[in-house]
PABALUM-538587 format. One record per atom (N, C-alpha, C): x, y, z. Coordinates in steps of 0.1 Angstrom, whole numbers, padded with zeros to 4 digits, always signed. Layout:
BEGIN
XYZ
...
! end
This chain:
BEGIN
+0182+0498-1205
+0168+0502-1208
+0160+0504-1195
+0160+0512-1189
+0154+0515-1176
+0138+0512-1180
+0133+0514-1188
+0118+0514-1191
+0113+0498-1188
+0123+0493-1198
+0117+0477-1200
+0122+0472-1186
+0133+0470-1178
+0136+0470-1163
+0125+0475-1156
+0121+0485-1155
+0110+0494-1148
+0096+0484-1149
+0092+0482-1165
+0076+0483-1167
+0080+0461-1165
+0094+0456-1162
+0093+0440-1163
+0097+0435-1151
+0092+0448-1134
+0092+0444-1124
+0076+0445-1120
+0068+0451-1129
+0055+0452-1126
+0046+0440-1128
+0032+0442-1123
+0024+0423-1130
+0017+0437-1138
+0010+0428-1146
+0001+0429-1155
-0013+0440-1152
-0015+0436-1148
-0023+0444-1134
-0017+0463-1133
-0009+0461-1127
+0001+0472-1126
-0001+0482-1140
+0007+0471-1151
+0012+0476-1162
-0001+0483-1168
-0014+0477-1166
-0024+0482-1173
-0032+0497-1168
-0030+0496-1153
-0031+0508-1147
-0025+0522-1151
-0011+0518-1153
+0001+0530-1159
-0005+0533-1169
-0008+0522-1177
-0012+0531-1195
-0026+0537-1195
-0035+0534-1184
-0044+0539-1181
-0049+0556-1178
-0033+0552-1167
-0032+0567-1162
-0027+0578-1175
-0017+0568-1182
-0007+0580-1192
-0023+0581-1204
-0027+0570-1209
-0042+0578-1213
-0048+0588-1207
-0053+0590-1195
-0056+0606-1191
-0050+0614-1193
-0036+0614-1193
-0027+0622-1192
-0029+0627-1209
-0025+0617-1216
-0028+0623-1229
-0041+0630-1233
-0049+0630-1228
-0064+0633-1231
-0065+0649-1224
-0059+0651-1211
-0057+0665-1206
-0047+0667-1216
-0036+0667-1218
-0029+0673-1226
-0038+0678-1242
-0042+0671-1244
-0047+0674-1259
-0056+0686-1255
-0061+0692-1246
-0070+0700-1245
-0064+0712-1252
-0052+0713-1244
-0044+0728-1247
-0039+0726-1262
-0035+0715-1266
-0034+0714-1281
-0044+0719-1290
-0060+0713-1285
-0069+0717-1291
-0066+0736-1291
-0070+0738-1279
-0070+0752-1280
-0060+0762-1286
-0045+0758-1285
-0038+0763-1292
-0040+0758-1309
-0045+0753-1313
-0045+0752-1329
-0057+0761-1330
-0071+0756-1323
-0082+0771-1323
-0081+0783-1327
-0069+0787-1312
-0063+0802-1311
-0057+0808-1327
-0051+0794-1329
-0042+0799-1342
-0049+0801-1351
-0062+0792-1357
-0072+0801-1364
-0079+0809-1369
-0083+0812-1355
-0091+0821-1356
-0084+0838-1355
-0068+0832-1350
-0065+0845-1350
-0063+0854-1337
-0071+0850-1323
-0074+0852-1316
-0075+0840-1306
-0075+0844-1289
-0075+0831-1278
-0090+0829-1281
-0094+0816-1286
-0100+0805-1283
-0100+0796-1274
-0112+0796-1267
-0112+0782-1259
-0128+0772-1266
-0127+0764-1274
-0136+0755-1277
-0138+0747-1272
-0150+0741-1274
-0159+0735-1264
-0147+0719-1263
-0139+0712-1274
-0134+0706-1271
-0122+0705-1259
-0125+0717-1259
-0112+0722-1245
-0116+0715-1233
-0131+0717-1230
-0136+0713-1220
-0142+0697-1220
-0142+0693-1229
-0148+0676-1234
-0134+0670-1227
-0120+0676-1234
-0111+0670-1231
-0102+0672-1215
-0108+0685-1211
-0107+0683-1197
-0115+0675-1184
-0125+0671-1192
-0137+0662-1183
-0132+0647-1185
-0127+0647-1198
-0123+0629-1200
-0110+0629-1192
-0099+0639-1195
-0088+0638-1189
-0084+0639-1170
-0094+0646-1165
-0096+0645-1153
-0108+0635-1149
-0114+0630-1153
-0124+0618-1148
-0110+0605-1150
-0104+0602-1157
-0095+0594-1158
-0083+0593-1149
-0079+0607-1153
-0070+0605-1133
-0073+0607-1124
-0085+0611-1121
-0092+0609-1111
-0094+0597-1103
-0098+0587-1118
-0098+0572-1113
-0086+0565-1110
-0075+0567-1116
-0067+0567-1117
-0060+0570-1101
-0059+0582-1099
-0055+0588-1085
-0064+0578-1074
-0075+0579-1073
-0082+0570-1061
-0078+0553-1064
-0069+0550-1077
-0068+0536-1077
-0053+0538-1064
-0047+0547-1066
-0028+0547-1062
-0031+0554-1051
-0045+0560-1045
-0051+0561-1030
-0039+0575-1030
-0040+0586-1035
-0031+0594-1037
-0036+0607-1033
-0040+0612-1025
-0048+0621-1018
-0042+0635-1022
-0033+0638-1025
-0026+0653-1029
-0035+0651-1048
-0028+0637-1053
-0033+0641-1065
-0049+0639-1068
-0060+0629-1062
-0072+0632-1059
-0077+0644-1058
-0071+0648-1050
-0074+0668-1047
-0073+0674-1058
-0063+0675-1068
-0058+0680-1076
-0070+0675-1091
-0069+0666-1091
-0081+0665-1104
-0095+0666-1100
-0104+0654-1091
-0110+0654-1085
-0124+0663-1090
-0123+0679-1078
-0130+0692-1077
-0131+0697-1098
-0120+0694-1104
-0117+0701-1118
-0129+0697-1126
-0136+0683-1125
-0143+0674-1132
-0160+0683-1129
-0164+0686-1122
-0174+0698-1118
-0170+0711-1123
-0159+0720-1126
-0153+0730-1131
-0157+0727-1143
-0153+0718-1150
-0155+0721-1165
-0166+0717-1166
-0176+0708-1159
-0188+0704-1164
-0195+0713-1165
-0196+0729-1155
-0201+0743-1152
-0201+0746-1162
-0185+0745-1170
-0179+0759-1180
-0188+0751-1191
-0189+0739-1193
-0197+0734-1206
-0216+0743-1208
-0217+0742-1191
-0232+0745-1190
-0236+0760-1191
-0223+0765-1187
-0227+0779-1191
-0226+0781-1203
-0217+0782-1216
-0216+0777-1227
-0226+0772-1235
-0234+0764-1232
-0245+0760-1234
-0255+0771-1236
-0255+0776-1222
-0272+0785-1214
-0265+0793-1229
-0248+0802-1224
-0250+0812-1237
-0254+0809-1252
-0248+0801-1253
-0256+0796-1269
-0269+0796-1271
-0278+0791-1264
-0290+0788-1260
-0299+0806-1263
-0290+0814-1254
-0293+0827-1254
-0291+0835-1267
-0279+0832-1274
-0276+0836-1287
-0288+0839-1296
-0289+0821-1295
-0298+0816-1306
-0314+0823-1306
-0315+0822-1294
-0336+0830-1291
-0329+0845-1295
-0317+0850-1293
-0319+0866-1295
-0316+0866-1309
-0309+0855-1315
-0313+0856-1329
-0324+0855-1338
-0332+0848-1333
-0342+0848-1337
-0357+0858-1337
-0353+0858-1325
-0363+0876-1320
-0355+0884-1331
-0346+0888-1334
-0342+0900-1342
-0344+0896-1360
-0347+0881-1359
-0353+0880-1375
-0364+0885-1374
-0369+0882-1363
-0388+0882-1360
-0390+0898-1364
-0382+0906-1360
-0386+0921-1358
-0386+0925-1375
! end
């Protein structure tokens, strides 16, 4: 059992970091899950807003993650992403926002 060898040379400490990390990891993964079940609904590529919840949780987590293991390639790599999707949420937003008043001007008329 390489695993139980593996995770019964680590302290506790260690051990809790790993499940930490593989928690982000599962939280970025579910993004694309989300979006691929979306896609499949609607029939069409979907990207919902959970796409981006779950790209913020999953890269704020290995991000912490990466600066715990002082990991400078993977810091780089999540890091910058955490501002990327926080944008794509805010633009998302503005457009909704925009939707909504042009919907309403066109009841008005």
């Amino acid at each position: 059992m390489w695993w139980h060898s593996l995770m019964g040379s680590l302290s506790g400490g260690s051990v809790a970091w790993i499940v930490f990390g593989f928690i982000g990891q599962i939280m970025f993964t579910m993004r694309f899950i989300t979006q691929w079940l979306a896609s499949e609904k609607a029939k069409r590529t979907v990207v919902p807003l959970s796409f981006w919840v779950y790209s913020i949780l999953g890269s704020v987590v290995l991000s912490i993650y990466a600066i715990y293991r002082k990991d400078p390639v993977f810091i780089l790599g999540q890091l910058p992403s955490v501002f990327i999707y926080l944008r794509n949420i805010a633009l998302e937003r503005k457009n909704n926002i925009a939707q909504t008043a042009g919907e309403f001007k066109s009841m008005d008329s």
